[in-house]
C-alpha positions as CSV (number, residue, x, y, z in Angstrom):
1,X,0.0,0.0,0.0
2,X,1.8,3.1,-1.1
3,X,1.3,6.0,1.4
4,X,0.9,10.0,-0.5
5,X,2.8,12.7,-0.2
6,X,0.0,14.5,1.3
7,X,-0.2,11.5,3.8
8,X,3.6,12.0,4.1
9,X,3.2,15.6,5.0
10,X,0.4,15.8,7.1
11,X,2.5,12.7,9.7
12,X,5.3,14.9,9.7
13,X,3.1,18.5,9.9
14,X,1.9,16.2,13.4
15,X,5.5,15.3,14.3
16,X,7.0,18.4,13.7
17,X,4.8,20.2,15.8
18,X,4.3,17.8,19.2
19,X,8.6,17.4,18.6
20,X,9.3,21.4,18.4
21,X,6.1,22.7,20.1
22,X,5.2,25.0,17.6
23,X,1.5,26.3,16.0
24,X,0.7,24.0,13.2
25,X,0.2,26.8,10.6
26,X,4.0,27.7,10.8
27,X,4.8,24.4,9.6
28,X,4.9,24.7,5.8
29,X,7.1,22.7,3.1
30,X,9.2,25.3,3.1
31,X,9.8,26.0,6.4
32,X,13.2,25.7,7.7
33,X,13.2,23.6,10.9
34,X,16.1,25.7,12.5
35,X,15.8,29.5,11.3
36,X,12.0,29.4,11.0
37,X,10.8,26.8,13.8
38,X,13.6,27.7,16.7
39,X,14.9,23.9,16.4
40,X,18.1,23.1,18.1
41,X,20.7,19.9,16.8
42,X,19.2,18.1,19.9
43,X,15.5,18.3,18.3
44,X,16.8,17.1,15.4
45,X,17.6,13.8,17.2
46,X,13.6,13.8,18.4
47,X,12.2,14.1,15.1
48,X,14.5,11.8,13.6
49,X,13.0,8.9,16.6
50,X,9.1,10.4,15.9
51,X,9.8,9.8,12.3
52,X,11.1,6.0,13.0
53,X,8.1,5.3,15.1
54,X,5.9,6.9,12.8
55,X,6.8,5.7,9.6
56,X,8.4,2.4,10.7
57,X,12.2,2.7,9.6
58,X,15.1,3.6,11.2
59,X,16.7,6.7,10.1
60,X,21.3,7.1,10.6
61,X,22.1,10.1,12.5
62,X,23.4,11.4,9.1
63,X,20.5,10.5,6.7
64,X,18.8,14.2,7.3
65,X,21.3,15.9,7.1
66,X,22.3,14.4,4.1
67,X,18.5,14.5,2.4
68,X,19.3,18.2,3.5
69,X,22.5,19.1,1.4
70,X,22.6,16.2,-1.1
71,X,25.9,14.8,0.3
72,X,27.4,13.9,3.5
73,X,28.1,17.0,6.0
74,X,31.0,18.3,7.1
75,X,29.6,19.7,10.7
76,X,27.1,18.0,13.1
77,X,24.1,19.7,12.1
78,X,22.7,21.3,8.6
79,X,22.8,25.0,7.9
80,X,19.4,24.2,6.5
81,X,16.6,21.8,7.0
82,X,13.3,22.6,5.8
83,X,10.3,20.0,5.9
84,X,9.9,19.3,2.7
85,X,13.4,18.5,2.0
86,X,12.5,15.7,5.1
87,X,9.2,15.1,3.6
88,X,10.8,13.6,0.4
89,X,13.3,12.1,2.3
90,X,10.4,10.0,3.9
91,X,8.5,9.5,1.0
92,X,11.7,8.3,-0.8
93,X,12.4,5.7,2.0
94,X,8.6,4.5,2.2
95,X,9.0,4.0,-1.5
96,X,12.1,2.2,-1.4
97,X,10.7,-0.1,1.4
98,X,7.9,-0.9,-0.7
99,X,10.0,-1.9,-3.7
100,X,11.9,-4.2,-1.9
């Protein structure tokens, strides 16, 4: 059973929002989880856990950062991390799970 992007989205609208504490109307695709939602690296860490439980894979500790840049990061954390970019990332992993 494939799952939407629109399914993907609203999950992660749910996860975003119980993981940073924030109103549900500020999180849009494009909003960045760090400049727009007040996110801090540790947050990161929650939403990565919400996501596993959520969407029932695991997620490395350097899988969003990389869905973030498009390559493996030089620092800890992402200059940038909006929800979309981790809302294909999720999408793309459901995908692949289903292929397999």
């Amino acid at each position: 059973m494939s799952i939407s992007e629109e399914e993907v989205f609203r999950k992660l609208r749910t996860i975003v929002v119980d993981a940073l504490r924030v109103d549900p109307a500020a999180v849009a695709p494009q909003a960045d989880l760090f400049k727009d939602l007040g996110a801090e690296s540790i947050d990161i860490v929650d939403v990565r856990f919400r996501i596993e439980d959520a969407f029932g894979f695991k997620v490395g500790q350097q899988e969003l950062r990389e869905a973030a840049t498009g390559q493996a990061p030089e620092t800890d954390a992402p200059r940038s991390l909006t929800v979309q970019q981790i809302a294909k990332y999720v999408l793309w992993r459901v995908q692949e799970r289903e292929e397999t």
